[in-house]
N, C-alpha and C positions, 0 to 999 in steps of 0.2 A: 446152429447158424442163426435161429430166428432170434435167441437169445444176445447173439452178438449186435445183431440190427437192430436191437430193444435199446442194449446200453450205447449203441452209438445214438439213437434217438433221444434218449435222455442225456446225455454228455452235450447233445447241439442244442435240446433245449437249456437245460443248464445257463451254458452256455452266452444262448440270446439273451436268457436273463438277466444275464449278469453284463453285459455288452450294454444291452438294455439301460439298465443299473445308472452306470455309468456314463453312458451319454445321457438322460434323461434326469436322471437323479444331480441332488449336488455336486459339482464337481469342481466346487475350487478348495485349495488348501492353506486357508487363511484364518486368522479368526475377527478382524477387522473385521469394522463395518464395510466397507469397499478397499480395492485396489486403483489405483494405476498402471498404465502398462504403454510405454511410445515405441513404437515403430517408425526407424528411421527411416529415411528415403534412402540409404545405401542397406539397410538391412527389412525389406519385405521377402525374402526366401523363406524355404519351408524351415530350413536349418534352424537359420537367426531366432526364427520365433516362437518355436515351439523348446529352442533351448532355454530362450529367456522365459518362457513362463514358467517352465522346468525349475530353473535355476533357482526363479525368485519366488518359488513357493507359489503360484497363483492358480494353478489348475492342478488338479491331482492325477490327472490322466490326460498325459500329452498325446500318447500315442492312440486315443479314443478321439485329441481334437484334431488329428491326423486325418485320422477314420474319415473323418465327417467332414474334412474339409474336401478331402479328393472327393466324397459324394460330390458335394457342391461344386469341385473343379475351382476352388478360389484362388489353390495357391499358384503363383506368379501375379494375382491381379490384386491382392491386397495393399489398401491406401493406406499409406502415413498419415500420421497422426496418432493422439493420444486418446486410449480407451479406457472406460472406466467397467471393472469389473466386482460386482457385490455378492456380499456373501451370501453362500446357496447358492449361485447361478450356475445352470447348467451346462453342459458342455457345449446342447445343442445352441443355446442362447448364445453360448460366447461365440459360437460359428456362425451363428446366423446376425451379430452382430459386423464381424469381418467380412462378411459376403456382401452387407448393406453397407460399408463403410460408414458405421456409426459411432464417429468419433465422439468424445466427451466434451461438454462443454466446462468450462474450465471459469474457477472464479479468480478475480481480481478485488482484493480487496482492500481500499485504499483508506488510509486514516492519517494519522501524522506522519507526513513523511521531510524529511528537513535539507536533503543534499539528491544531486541529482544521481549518483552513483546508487544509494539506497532505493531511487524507483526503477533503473537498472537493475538490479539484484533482484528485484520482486518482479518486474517481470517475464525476465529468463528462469527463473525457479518456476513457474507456471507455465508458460509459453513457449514455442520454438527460436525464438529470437535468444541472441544470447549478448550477456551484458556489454561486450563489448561494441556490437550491431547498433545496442540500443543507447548505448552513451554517444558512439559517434553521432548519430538519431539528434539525442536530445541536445549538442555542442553544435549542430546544422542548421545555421540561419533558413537557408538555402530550403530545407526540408520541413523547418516549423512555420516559415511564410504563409503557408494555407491555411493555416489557423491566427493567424495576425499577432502571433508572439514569436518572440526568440527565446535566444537562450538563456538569456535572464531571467524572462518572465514567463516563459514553459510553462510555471506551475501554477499562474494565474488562469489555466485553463480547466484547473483538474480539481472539480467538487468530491471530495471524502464520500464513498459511497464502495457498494459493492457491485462490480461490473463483470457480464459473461460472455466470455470468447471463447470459439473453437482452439484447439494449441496452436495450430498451424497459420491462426491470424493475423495481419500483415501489419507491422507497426502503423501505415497507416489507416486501415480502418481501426486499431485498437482508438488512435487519436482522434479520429472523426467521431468515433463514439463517444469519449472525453470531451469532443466540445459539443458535439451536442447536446450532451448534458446538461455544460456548463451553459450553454443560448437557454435552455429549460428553465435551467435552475433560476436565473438571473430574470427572468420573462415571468416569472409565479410573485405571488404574496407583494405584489407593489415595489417591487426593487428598484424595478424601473424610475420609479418617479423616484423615491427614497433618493434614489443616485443621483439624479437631475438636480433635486434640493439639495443633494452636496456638497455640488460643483466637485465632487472630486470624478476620476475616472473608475470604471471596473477594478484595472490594474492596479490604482489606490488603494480604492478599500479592500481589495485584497491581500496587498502589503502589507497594509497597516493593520489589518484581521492579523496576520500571522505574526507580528508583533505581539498584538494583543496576548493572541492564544499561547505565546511562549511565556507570558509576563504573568498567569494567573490562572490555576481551574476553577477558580471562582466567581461565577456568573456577576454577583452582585458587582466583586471589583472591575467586574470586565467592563460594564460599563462605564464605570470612572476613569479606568486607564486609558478607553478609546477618547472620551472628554479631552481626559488631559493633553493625548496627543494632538487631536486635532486643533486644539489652541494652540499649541505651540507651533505648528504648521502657521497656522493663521496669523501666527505674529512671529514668521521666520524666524523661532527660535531651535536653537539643535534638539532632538529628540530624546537623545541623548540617552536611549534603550540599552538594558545589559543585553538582553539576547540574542544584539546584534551582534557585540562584542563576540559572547561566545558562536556565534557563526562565521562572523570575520576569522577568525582562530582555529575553526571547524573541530571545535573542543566543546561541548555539550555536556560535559562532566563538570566543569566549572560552578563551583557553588558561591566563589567572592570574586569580583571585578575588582584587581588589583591596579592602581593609576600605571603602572609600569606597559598593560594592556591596550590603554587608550590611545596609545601612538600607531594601532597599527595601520597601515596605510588604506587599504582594505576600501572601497565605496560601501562597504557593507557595516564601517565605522560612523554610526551615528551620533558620535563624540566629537569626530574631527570634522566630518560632510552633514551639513546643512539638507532636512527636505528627507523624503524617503528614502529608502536604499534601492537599489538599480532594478532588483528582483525581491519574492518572499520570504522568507525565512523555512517557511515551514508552509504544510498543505494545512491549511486553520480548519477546524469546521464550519458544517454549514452555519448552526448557531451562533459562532463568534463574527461573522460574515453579518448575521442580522444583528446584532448588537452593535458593529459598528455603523449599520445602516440607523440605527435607532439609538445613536449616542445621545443623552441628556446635554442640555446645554447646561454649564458650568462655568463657574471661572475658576475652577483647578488647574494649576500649573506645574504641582509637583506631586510626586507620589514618593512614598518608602515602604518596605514590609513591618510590621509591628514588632514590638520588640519580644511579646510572649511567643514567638514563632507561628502563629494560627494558620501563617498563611493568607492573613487578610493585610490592608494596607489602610497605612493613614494618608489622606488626601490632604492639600493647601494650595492655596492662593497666592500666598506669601514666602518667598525662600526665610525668612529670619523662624517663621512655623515649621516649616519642613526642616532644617536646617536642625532646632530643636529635637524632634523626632526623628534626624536620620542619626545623632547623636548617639539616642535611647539605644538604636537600633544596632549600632555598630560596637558599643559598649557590651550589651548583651551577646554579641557575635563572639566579642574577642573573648567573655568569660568563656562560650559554649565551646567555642577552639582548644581556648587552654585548658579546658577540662577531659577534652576528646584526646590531647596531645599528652595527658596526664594518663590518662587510660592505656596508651598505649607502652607508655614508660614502662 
């Protein structure tokens, strides 16, 4: 008998051990560096969630976060939202995460972005709102009013940067955070005056930044190009930008501006409408923002790309010089074509 009460003693310790183990020890089953894991507001039951950890590989021992959760008594009161869970974390961690309702903060991170449906997409892929929420959002006079843009110029609010929100964050504080940035951004390194001295609006030079930053990654040209435009504003001549074209067309793939293009009706046709376009093209960076803060005075009037492809451009005062050089440029184009059109033969 005592013999039986030995190995029942040793089978319970065993046992705790290994219990032990298991909630204490690592217990996710991942090899990432971390997980995510959302919990929806129709799915906080015991069920839903211990299946989807199950399911998606993230805990190795559902029925240990089971255990530990009825310790806690959490289930029925656990919040939605989206948690982030890293590798090695225990099991008691990830329980004593859900009892604290320790949602993840969730990054946003913004860089070139050129149509308003692509900043939809980015931020339903991250956040609870879902693209469609957040297009009607961004198409809402009505709703971008509090930040003194519409829907054109939405995107003159949102400085390229990396931003951190709960998931379950409401579109409008994500945008209140957006512009306060952009008061930030705009209030640092003398922008302020910079802008007073010239006479354009925020909204400008943000337009014509995102011109810019479509037109060249090359710093040095970017100052020429902001030059060039800003004289032709000056002497209400058309802008007369490819990259607006290929926005008008919302074709970004376009590597030649064929004249067949330039008819289209588009306010975003800086060929046919005079002066800036209605909204930006694209989210610029913060650098190209300062460079047309800090455009050289010139009397450049036209630009082309060179004709050895560099990627640089030759600048002019004069159409009969440019005219010359856009010759070089379009000659070299048509050999590179017909040799690319040979390659494929």
């Amino acid at each position: 008998m005592k013999s039986i009460f030995k190995y029942l003693f040793l089978i319970l310790i065993i046992g705790s051990i290994a219990l032990s183990w298991m909630i204490f020890g690592s217990g996710t089953a991942f090899s990432e560096k971390n997980k995510y894991y959302t919990i929806q507001e129709t799915a906080t039951d015991k069920t839903s969630i211990l299946n989807m950890l199950g399911d998606d590989y993230i805990v190795k021992y559902p029925f240990a976060l089971d255990l530990v959760n009825n310790v806690f008594g959490i289930w029925g009161h656990i919040k939605p939202g989206k948690y982030e869970v890293k590798k090695g974390q225990s099991i008691w961690s990830i329980a004593k995460q859900l009892k604290n309702g320790r949602i993840a903060e969730m990054k946003l991170v913004i860089n070139r972005i050129r149509i308003k449906e692509d900043l939809a997409k980015l931020i339903s892929k991250n956040f609870a709102p879902d693209s469609v929420s957040v297009m009607n959002y961004l198409e809402s006079n009505d709703s971008l009013a509090k930040w003194h843009v519409d829907s054109n110029t939405v995107f003159t609010m949102i400085i390229p940067d990396t931003y951190s929100f709960y998931w379950n964050t409401s579109l409008d504080k994500i945008f209140q955070k957006l512009f306060d940035a952009s008061n930030n951004f705009w209030s640092k390194n003398e922008r302020e005056t910079k802008l007073k001295a010239s006479q354009f609006t925020k909204e400008e030079v943000y337009i014509l930044a995102s011109i810019v930053d479509e037109e060249t990654n090359y710093e040095s040209d970017k100052y020429k190009i902001a030059s060039v435009y800003i004289n032709r504003l000056h002497k209400q001549m058309p802008l007369q930008a490819c990259p607006t074209i290929k926005y008008a067309m919302k074709d970004f793939t376009l590597t030649r501006i064929y004249e067949k293009y330039l008819s289209n009706p588009s306010l975003y046709n800086t060929y046919r409408h005079k002066g800036l376009p209605p909204g930006p093209i694209c989210t610029p960076s913060p650098k190209t923002i300062d460079i047309v803060l800090n455009a050289p005075q010139t009397d450049y009037l036209f630009f082309v790309a060179k004709s050895d492809f560099s990627g640089y451009h030759h600048f002019s005062s004069n159409f009969a010089e440019h005219n010359t050089y856009a010759k070089e440029y379009q000659k070299a184009l048509d050999i590179y074509m017909a040799e690319k059109q040979a390659e494929k033969n």
